[in-house]
C-alpha positions as a Markdown table, in Angstrom:
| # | Residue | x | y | z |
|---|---|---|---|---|
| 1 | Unk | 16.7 | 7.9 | -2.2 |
| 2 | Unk | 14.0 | 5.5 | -1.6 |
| 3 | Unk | 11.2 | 5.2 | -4.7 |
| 4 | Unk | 7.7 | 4.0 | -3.0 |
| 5 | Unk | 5.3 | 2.6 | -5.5 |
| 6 | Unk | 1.8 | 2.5 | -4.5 |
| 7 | Unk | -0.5 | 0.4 | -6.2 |
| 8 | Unk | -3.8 | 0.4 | -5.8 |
| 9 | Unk | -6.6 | -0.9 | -7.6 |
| 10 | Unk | -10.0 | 1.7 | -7.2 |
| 11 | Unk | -9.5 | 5.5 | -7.8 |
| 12 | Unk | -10.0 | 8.4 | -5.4 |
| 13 | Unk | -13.0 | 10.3 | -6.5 |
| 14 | Unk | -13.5 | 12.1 | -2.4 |
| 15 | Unk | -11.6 | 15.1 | -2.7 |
| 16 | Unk | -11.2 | 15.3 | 0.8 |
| 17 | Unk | -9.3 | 11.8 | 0.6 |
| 18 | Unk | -7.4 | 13.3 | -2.6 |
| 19 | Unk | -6.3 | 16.1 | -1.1 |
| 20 | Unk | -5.0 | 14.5 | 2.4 |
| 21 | Unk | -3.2 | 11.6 | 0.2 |
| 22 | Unk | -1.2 | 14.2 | -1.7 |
| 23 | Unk | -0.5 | 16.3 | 1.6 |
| 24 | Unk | 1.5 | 13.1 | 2.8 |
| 25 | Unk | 2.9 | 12.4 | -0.5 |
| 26 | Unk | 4.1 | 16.2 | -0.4 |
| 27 | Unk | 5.6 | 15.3 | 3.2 |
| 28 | Unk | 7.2 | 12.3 | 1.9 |
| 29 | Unk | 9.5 | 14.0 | -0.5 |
| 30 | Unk | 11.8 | 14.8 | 2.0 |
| 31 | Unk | 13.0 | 11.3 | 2.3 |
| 32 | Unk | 11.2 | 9.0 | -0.5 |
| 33 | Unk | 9.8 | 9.4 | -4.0 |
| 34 | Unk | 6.2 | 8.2 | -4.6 |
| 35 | Unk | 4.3 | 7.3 | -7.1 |
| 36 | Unk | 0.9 | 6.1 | -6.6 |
| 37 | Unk | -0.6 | 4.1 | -9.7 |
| 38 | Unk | -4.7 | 3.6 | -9.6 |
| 39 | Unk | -6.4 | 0.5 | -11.5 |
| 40 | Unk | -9.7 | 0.0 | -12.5 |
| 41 | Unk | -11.9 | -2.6 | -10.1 |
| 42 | Unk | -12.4 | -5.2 | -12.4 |
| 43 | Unk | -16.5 | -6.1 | -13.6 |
| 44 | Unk | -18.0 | -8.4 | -11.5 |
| 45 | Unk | -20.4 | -10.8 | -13.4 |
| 46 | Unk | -22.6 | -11.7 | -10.9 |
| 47 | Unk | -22.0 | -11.7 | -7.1 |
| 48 | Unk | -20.9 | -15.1 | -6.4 |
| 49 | Unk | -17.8 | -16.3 | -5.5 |
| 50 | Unk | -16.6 | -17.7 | -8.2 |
| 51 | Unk | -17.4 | -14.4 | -10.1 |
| 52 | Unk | -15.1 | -12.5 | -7.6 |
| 53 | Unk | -12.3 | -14.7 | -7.5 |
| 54 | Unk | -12.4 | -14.3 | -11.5 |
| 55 | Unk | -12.4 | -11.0 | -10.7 |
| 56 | Unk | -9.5 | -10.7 | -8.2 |
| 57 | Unk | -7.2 | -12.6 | -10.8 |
| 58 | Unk | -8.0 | -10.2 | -13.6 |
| 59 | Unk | -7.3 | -7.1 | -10.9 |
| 60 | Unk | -3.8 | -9.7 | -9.9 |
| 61 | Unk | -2.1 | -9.5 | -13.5 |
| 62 | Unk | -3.5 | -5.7 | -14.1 |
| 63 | Unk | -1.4 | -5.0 | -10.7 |
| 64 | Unk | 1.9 | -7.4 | -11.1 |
| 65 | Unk | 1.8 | -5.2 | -14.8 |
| 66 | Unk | 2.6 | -2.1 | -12.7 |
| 67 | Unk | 4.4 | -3.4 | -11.1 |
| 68 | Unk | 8.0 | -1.8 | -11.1 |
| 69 | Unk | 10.6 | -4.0 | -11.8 |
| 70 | Unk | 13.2 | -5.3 | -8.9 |
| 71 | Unk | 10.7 | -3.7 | -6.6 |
| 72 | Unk | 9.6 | -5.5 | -3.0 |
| 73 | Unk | 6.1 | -5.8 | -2.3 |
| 74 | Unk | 4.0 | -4.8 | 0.8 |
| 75 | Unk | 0.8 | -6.1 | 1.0 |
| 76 | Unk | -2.1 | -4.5 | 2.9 |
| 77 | Unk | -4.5 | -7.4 | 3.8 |
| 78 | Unk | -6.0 | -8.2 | 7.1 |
| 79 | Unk | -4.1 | -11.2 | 7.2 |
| 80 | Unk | -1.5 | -9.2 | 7.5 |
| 81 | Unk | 1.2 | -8.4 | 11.1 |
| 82 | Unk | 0.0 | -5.4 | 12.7 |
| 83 | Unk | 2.9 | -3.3 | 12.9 |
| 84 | Unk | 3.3 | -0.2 | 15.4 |
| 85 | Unk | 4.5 | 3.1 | 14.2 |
| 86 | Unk | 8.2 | 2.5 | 15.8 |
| 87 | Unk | 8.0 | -1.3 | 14.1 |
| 88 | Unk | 6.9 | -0.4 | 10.6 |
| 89 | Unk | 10.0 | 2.3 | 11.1 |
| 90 | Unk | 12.0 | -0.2 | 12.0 |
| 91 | Unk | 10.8 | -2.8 | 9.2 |
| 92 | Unk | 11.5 | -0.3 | 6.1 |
| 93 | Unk | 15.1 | 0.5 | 8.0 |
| 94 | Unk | 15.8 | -3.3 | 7.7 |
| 95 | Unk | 14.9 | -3.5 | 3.9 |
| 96 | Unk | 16.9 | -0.6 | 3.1 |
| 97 | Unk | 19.7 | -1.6 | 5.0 |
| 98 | Unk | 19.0 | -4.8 | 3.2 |
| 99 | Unk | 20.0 | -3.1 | -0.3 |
| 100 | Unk | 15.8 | -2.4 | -1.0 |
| 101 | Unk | 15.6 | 1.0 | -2.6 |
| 102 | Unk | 12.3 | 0.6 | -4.2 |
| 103 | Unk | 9.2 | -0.5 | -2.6 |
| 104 | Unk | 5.9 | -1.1 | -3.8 |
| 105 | Unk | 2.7 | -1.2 | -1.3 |
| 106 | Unk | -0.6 | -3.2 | -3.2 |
| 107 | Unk | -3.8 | -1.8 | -1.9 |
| 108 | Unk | -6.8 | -3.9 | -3.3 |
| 109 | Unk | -10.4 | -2.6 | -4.1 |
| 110 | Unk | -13.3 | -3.7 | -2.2 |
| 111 | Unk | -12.9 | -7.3 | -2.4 |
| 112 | Unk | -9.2 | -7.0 | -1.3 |
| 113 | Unk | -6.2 | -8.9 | -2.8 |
| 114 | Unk | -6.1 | -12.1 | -4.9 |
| 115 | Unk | -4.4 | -14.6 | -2.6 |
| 116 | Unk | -1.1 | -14.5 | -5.0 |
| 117 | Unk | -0.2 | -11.1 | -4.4 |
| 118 | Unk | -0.4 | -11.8 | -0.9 |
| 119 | Unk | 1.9 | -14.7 | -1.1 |
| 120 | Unk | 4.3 | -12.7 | -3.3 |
| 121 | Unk | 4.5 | -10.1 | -0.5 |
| 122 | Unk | 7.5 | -9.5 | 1.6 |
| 123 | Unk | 5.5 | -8.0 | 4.3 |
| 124 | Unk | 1.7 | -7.9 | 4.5 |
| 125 | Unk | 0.8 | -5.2 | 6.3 |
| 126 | Unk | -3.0 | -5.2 | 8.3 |
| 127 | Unk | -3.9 | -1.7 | 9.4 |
| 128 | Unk | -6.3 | -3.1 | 12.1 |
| 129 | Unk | -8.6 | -5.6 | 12.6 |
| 130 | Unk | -11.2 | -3.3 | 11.8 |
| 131 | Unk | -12.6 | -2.6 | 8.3 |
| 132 | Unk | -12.2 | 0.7 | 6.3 |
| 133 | Unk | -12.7 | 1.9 | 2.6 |
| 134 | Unk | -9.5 | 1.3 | 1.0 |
| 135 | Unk | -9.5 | 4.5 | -0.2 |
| 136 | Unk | -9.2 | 5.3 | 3.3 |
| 137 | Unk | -6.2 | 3.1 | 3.7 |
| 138 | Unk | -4.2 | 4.2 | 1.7 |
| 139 | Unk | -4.4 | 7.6 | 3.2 |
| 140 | Unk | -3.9 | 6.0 | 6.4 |
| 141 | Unk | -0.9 | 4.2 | 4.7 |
| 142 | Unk | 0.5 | 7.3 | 3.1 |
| 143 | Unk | 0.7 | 9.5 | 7.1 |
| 144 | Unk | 2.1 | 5.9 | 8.4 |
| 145 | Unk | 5.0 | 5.8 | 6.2 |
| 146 | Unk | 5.3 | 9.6 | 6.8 |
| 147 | Unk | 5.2 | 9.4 | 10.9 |
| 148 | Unk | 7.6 | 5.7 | 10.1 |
| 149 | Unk | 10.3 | 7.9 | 7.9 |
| 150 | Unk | 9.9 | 10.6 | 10.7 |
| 151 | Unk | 10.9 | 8.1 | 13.3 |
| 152 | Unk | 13.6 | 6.8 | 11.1 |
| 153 | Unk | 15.3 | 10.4 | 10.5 |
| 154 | Unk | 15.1 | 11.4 | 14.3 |
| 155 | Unk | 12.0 | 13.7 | 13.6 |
| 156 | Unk | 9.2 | 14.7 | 16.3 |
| 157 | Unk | 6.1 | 14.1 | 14.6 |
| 158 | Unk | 5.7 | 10.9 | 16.1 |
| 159 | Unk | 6.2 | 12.8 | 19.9 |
């Protein structure tokens, strides 16, 4: 059975966001395990930008800590391809045909992802071009890796 790790650095303190992530997650047990892991944003000290790419290195080695091990990463950043429902389907077919059985999405705080996570990424994954609170995302990423697995099993929730 596929083991999905998320990682993400910021915690949920919406319960409306809390309680729609763990309605996916409940979903999801019919063909994955997950495990979502929330970090602490790292301080800021100050708001320049040297101060926040201090920052985003401290948040890099709290997140490659958790890490599991032998795991591939996904990395949401808006860098990242675009992917439809059918394609992301298709993408997490191809790394488990591909022998993956563990995969591990990294969803950064406000100021994103330190550049090294993103190049350690198999996939970086952009939601849209559009911006949205990453505790949003990873809702958003929890029902698209629902609707994806749903697609891959022959379900009709995508219909």
């Amino acid at each position: 059975m596929l083991e999905i790790e998320l990682v993400c650095v910021g915690r949920i303190k919406e319960r409306y966001y809390a309680e729609a992530a763990a309605e996916y997650i409940k979903r999801l047990g019919a063909w994955c395990r997950v495990h979502v892991t929330e970090l602490p944003e790292a301080r800021r000290d100050g708001d320049s930008p040297a101060a926040t790419a201090a920052a985003l290195r401290k948040e890099a080695d709290a997140v490659r800590a958790a890490v599991p091990k032998g795991a591939a990463l996904a990395a949401l950043c808006v860098e990242g391809k675009e992917y439809s429902s059918e394609e992301l389907s298709v993408q997490l077919e191809k790394l488990a045909s591909g022998g993956v059985s563990r995969l591990c999405f990294l969803i950064g705080g406000s100021d994103g992802l330190d550049e090294s996570l993103k190049r350690e990424a198999r996939l970086r994954i952009s939601m849209s071009r559009m911006t949205f609170p990453h505790h949003l995302a990873r809702v958003m990423l929890l029902e698209q890796l629902y609707r994806a697995l749903s697609i891959a099993a022959g379900g009709k929730y995508n219909k």
